[in-house]
Biopython code that builds the backbone (N, CA, C, O; Angstrom):
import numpy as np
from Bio.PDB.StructureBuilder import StructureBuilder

atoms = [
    (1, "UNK", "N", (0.822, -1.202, 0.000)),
    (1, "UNK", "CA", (0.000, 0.000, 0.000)),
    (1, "UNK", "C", (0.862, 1.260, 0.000)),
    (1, "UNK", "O", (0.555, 2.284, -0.611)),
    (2, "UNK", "N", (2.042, 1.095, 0.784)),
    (2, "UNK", "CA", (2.616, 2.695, 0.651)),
    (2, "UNK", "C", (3.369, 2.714, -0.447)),
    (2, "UNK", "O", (3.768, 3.854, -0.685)),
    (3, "UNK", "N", (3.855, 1.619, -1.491)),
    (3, "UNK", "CA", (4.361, 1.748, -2.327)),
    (3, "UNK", "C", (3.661, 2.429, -3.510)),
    (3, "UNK", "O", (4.231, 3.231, -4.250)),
    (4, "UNK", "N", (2.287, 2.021, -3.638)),
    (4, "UNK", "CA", (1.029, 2.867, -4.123)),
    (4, "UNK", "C", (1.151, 4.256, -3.813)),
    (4, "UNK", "O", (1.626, 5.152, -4.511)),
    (5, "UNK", "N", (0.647, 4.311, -2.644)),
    (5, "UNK", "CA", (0.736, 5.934, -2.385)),
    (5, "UNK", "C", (1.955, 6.755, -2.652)),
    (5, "UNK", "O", (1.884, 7.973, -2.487)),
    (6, "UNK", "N", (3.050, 6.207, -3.045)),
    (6, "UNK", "CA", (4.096, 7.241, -3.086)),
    (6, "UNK", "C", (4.092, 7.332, -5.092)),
    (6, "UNK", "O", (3.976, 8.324, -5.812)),
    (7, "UNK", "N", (4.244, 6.078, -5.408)),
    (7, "UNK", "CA", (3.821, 6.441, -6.875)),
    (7, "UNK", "C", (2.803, 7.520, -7.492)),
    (7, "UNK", "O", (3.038, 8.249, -8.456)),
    (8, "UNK", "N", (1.699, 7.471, -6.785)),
    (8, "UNK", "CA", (0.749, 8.521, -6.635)),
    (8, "UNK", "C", (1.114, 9.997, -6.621)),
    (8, "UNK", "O", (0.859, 10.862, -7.459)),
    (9, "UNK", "N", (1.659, 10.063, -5.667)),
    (9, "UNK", "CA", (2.194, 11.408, -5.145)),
    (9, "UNK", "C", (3.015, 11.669, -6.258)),
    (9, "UNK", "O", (2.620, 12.544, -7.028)),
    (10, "UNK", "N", (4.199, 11.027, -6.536)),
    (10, "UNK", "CA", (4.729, 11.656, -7.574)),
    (10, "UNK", "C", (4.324, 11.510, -9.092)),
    (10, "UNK", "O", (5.226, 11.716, -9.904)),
    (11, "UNK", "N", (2.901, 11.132, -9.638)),
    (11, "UNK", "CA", (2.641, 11.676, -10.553)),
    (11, "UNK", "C", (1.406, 13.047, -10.137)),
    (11, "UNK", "O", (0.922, 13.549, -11.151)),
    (12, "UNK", "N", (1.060, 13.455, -9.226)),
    (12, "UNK", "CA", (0.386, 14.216, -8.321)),
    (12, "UNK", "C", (1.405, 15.235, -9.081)),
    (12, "UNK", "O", (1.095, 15.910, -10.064)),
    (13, "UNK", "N", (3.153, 15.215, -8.205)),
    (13, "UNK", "CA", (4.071, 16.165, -8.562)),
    (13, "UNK", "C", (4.143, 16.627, -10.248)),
    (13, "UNK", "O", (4.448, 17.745, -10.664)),
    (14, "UNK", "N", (3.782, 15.460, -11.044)),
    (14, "UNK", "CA", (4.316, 15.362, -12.209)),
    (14, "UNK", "C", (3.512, 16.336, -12.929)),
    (14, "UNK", "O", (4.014, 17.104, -13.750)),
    (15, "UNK", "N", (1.772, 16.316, -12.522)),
    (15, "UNK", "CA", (1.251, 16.877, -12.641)),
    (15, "UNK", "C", (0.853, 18.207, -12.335)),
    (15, "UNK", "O", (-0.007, 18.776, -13.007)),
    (16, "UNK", "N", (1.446, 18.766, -11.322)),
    (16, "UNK", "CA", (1.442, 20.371, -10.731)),
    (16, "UNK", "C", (2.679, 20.959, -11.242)),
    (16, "UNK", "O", (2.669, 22.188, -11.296)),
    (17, "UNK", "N", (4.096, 20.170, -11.759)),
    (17, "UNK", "CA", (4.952, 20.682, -12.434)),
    (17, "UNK", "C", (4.506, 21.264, -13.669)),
    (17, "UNK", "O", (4.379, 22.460, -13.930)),
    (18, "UNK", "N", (4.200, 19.888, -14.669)),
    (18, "UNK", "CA", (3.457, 20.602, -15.910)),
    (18, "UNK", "C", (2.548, 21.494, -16.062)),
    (18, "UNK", "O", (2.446, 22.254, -17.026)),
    (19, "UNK", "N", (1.778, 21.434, -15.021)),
    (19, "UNK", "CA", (0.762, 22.843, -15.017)),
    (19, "UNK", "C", (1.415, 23.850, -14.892)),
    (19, "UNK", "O", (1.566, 24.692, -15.777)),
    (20, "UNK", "N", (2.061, 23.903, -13.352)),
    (20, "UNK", "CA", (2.626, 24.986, -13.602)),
    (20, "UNK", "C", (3.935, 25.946, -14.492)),
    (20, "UNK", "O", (4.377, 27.087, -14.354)),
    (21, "UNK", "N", (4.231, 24.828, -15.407)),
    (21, "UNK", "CA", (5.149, 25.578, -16.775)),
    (21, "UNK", "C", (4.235, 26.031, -17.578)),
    (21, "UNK", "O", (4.578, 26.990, -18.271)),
    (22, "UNK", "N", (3.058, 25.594, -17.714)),
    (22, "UNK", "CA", (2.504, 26.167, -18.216)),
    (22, "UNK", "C", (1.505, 27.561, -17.978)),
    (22, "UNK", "O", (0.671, 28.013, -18.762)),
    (23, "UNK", "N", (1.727, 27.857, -17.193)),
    (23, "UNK", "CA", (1.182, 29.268, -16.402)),
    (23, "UNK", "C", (0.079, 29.015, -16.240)),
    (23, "UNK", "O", (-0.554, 30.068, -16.168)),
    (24, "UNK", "N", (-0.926, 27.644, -16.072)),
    (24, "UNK", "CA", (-2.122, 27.670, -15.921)),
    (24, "UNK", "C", (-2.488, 26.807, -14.063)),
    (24, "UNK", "O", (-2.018, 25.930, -13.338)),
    (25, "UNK", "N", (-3.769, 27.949, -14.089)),
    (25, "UNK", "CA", (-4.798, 27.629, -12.690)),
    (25, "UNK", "C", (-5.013, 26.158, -12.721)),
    (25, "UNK", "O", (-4.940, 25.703, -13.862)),
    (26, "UNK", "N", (-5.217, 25.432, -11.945)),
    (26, "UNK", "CA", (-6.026, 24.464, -11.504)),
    (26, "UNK", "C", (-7.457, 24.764, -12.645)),
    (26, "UNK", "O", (-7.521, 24.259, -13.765)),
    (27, "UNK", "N", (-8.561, 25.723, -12.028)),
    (27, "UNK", "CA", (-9.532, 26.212, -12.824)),
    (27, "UNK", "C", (-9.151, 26.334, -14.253)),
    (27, "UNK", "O", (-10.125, 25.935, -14.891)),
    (28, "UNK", "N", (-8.173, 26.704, -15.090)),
    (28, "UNK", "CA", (-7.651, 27.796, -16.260)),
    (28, "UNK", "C", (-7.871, 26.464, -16.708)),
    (28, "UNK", "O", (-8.822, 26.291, -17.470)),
    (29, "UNK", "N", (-7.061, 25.338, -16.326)),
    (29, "UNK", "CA", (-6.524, 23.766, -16.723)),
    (29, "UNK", "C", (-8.406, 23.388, -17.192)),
    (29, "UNK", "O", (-8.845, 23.257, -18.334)),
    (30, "UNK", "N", (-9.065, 23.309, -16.082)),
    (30, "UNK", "CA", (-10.515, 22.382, -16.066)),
    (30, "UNK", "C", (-10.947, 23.002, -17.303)),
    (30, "UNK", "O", (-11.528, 22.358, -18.176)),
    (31, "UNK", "N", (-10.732, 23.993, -17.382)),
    (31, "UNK", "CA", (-12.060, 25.093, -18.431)),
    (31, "UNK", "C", (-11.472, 24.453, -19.832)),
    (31, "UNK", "O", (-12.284, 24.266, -20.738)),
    (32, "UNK", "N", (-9.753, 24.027, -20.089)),
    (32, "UNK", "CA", (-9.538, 23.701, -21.266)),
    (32, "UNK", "C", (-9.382, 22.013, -21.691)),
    (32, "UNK", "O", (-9.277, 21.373, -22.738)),
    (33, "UNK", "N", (-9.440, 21.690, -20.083)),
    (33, "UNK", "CA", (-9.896, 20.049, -20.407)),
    (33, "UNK", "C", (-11.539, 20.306, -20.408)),
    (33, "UNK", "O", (-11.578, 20.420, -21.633)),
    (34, "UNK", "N", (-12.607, 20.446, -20.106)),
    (34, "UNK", "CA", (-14.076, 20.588, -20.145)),
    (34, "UNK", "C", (-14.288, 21.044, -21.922)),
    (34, "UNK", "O", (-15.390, 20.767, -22.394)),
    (35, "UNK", "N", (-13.547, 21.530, -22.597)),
    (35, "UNK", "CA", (-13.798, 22.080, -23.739)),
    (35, "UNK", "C", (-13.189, 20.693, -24.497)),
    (35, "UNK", "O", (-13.832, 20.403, -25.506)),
    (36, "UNK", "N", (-12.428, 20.082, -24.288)),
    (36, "UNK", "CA", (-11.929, 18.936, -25.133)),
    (36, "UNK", "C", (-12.832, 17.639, -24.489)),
    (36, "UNK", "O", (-12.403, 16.502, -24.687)),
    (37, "UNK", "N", (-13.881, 17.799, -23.844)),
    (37, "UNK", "CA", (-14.886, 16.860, -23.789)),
    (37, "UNK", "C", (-14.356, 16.047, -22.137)),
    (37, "UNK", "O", (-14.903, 14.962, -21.943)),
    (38, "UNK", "N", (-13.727, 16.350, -21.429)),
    (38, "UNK", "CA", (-13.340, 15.823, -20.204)),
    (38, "UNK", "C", (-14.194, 17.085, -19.474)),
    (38, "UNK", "O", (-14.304, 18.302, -19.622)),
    (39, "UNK", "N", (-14.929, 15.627, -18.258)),
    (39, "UNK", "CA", (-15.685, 16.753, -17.556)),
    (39, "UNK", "C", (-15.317, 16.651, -16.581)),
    (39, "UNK", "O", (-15.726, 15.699, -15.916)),
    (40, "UNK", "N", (-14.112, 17.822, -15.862)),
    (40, "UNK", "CA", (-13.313, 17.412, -14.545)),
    (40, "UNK", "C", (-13.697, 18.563, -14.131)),
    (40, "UNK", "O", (-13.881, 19.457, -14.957)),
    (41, "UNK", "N", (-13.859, 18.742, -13.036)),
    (41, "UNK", "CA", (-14.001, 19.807, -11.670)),
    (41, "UNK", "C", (-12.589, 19.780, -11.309)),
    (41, "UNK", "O", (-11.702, 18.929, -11.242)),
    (42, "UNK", "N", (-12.780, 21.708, -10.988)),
    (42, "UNK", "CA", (-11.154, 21.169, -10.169)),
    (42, "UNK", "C", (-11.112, 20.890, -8.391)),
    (42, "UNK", "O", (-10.082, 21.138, -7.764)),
    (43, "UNK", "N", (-11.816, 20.586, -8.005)),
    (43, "UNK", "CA", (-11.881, 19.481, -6.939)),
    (43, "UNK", "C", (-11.462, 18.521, -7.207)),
    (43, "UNK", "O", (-10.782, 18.057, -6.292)),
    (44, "UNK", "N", (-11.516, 17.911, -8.078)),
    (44, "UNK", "CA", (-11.440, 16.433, -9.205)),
    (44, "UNK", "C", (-9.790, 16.279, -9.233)),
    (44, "UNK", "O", (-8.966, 15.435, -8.880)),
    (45, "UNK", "N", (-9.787, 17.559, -9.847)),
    (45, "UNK", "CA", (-8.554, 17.586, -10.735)),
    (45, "UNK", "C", (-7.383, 17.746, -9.220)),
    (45, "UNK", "O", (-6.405, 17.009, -9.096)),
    (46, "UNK", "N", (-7.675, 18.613, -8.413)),
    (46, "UNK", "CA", (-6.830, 18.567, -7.121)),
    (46, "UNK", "C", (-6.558, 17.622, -6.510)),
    (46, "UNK", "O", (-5.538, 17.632, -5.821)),
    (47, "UNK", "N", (-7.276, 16.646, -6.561)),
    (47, "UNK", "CA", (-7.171, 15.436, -6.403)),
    (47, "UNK", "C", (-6.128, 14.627, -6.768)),
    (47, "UNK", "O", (-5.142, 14.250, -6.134)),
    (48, "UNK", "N", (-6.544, 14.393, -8.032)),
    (48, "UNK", "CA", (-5.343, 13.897, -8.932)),
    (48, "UNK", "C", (-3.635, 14.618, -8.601)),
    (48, "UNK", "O", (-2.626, 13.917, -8.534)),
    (49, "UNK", "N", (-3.646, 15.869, -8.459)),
    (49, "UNK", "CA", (-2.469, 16.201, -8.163)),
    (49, "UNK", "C", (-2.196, 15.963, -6.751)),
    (49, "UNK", "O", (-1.063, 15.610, -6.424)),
    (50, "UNK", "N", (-3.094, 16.116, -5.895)),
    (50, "UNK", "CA", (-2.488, 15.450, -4.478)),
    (50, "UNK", "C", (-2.203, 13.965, -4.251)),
    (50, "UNK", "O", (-1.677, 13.566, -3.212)),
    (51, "UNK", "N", (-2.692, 12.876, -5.604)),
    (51, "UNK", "CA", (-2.247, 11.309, -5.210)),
    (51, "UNK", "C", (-3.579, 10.646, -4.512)),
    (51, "UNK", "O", (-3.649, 9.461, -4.186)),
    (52, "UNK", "N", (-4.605, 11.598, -4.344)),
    (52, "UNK", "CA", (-5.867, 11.213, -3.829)),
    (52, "UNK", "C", (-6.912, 10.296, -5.151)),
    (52, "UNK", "O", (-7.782, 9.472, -4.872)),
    (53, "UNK", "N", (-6.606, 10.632, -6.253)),
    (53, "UNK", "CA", (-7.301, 9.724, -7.113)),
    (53, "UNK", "C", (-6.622, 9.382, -8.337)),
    (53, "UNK", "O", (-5.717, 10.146, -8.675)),
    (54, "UNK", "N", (-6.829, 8.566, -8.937)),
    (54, "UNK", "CA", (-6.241, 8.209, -9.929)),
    (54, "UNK", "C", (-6.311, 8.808, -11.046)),
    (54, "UNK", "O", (-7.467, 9.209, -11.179)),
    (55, "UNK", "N", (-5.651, 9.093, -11.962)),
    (55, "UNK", "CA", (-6.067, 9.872, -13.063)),
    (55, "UNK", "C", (-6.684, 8.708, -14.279)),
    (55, "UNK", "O", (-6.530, 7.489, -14.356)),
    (56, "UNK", "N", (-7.393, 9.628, -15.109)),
    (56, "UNK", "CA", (-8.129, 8.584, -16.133)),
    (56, "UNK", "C", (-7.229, 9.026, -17.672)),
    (56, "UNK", "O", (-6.664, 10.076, -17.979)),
    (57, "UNK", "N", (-7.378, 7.892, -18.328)),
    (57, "UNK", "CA", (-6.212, 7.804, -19.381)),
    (57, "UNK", "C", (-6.613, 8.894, -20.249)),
    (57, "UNK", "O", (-5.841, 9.721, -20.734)),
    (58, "UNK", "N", (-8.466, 8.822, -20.494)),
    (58, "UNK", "CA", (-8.803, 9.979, -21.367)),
    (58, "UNK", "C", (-7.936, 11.569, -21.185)),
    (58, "UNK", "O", (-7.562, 12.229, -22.154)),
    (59, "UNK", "N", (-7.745, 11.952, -19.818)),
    (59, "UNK", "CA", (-7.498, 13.186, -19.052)),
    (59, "UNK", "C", (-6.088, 13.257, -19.595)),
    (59, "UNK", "O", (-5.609, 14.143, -20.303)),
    (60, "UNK", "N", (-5.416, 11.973, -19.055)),
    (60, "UNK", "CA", (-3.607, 12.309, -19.742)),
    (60, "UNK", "C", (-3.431, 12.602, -21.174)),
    (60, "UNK", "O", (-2.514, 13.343, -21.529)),
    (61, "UNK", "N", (-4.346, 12.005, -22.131)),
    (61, "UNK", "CA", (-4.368, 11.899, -23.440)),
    (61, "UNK", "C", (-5.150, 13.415, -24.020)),
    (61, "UNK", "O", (-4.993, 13.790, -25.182)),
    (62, "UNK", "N", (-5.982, 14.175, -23.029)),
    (62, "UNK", "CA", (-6.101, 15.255, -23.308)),
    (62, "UNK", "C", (-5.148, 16.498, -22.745)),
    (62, "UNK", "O", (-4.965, 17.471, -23.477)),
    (63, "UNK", "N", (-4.541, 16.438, -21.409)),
    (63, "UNK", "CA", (-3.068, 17.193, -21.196)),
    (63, "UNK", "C", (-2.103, 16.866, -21.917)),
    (63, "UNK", "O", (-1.236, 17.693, -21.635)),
    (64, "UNK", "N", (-1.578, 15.968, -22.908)),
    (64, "UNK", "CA", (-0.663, 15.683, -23.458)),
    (64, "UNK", "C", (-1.002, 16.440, -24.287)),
    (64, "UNK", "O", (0.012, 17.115, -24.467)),
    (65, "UNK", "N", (-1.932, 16.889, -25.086)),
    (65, "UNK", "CA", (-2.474, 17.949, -26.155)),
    (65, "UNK", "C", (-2.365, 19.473, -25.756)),
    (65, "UNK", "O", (-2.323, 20.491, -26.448)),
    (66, "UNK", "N", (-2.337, 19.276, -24.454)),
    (66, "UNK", "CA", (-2.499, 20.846, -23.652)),
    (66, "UNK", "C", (-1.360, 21.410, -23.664)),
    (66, "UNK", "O", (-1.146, 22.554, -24.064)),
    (67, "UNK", "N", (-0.365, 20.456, -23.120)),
    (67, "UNK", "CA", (0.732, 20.840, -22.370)),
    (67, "UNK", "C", (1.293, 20.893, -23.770)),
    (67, "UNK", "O", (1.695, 22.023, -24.042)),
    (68, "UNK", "N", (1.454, 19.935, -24.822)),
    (68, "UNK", "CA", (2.511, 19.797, -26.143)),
    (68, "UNK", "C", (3.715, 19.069, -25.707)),
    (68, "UNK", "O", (4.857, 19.511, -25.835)),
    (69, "UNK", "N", (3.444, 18.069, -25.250)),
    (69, "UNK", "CA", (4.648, 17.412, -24.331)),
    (69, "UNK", "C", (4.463, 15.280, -24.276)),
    (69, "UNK", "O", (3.461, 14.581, -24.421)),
    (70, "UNK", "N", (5.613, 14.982, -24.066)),
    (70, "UNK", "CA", (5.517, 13.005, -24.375)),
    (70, "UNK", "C", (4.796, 12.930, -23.028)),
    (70, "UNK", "O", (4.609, 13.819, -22.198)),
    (71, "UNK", "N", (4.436, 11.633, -23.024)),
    (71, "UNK", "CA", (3.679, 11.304, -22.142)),
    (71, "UNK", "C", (4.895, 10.538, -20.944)),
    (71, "UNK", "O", (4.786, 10.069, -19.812)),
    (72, "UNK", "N", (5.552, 10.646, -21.503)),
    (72, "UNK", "CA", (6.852, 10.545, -20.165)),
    (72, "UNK", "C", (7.371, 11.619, -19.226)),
    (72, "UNK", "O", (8.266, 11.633, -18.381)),
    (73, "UNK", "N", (6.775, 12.229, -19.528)),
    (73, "UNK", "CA", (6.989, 13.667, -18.638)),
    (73, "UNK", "C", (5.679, 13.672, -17.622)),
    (73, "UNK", "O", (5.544, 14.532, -16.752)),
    (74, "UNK", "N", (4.550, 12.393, -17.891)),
    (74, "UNK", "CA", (3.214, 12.442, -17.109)),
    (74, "UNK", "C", (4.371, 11.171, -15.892)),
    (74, "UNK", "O", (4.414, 11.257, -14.664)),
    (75, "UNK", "N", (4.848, 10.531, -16.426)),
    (75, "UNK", "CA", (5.258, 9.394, -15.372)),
    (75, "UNK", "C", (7.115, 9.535, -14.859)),
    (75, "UNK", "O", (7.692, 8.794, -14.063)),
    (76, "UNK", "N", (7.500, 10.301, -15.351)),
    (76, "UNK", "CA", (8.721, 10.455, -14.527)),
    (76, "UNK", "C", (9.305, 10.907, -13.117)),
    (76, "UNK", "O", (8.949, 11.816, -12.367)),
    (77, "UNK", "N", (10.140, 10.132, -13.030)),
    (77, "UNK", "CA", (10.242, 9.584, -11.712)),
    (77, "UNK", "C", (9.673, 8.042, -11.246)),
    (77, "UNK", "O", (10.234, 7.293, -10.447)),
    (78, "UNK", "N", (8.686, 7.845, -11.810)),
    (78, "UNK", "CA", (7.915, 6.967, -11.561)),
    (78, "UNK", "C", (9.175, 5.153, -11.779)),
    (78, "UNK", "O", (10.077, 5.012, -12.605)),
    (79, "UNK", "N", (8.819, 4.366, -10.963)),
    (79, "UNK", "CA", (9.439, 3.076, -11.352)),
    (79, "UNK", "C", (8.733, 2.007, -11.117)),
    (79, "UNK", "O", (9.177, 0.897, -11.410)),
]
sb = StructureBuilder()
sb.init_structure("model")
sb.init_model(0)
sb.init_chain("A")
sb.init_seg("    ")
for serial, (resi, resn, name, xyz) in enumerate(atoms, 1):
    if name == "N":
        sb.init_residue(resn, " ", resi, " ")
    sb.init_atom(name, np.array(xyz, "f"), 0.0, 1.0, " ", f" {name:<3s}", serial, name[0])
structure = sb.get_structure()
């Protein structure tokens, strides 16, 4: 179980890094995943960056469009 939770956390990190290179809100983020057909709250989405829920593949496959970036930059660090 804590081996779980720490994997978590650091795609949590992986995920508040990329946001924040990209100069976008938590909110700024939802409004441009909600427009590409993902319907995330950012309650939802805070989540995901704290390691509290899992992210869904649709969501990575629509930040990978956001951000302009490999999808190894969603799991690094990760082992």
């Amino acid at each position: 179980m804590e081996q779980k939770i720490r994997r978590d956390l650091n795609m949590g990190d992986n995920l508040r890094r990329l946001r924040d290179s990209a100069g976008l809100s938590q909110e700024k983020l939802c409004v441009k995943l909600q427009t590409m057909g993902c319907d995330i709250g950012r309650s939802t989405y805070a989540k995901y960056e704290a390691g509290e829920l899992n992210i869904r593949a649709s969501v990575i496959v629509a930040l990978k469009k956001i951000y302009n970036c490999s999808y190894d930059e969603f799991f690094a660090g990760l082992e």
